[in-house]
N, C-alpha and C positions, 0 to 999 in steps of 0.2 A: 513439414510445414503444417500440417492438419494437426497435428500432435500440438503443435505451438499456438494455435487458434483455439484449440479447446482449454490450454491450459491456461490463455490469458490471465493476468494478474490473479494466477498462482504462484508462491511462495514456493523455494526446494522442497521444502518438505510437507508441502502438498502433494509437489510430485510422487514424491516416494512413496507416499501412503497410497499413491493411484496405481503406482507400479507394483509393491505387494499387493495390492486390492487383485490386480491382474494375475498376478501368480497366482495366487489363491484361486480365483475363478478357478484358471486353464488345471491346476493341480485335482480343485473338483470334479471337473470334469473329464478327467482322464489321470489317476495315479503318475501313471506313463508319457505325462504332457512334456513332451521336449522345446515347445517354444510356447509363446505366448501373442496370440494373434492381436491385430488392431483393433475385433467387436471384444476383446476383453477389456483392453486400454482401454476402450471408449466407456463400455458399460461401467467400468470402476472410476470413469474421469467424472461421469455424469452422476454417482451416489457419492463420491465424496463433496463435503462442503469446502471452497477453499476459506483461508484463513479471512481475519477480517482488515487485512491490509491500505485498502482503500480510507476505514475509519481510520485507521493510524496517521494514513498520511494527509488527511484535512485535519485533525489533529496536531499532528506538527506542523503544517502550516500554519494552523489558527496561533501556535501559541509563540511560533517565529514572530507572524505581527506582532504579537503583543508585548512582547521581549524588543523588538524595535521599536516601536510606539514608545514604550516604554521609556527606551533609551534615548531615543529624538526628546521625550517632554524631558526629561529627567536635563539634556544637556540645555536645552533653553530654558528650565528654570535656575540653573547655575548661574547664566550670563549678567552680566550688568545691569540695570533699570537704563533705562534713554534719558536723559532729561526729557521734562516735556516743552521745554523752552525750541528745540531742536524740531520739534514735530510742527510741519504745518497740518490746520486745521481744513479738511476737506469739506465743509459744508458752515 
């Protein structure tokens, strides 16, 4: 669960570069390193940057709107004209 908090809105392959980042430490620090502890994970979770996913996805939001937008004006400029005979006059 601590693992999944630090890694918030990182990407796989953020993780991964966090998890070599950790071997690497524990490998420095000992040839002979048989595991790799949680202050590796953590120290390699905290220098790697994650990706920039968050801009991607107001990004593809922004441009969902405008692809709808888009396509709302697009289908009510297709439509018919009203007569204006039809319109009552509100003032």
């Amino acid at each position: 669960m601590e693992l999944a908090l630090l890694t918030e809105g990182c990407t796989g392959a953020d993780i991964s570069l966090s998890c070599r980042g950790a071997a690497i430490a524990a490998i420095e620090e000992s040839l002979d390193a048989a595991e790799i502890t949680m202050e590796h994970l953590k120290t390699a979770i905290k220098q790697a940057k994650p990706s920039e996913i968050q801009a991607y996805q107001e990004l593809s939001s922004r441009f969902q709107r405008l692809v709808h937008s888009t396509a709302a004006r697009d289908d009510l400029s297709n439509k018919p004209c009203q007569s204006r005979s039809n319109l009552i006059p509100l003032w």
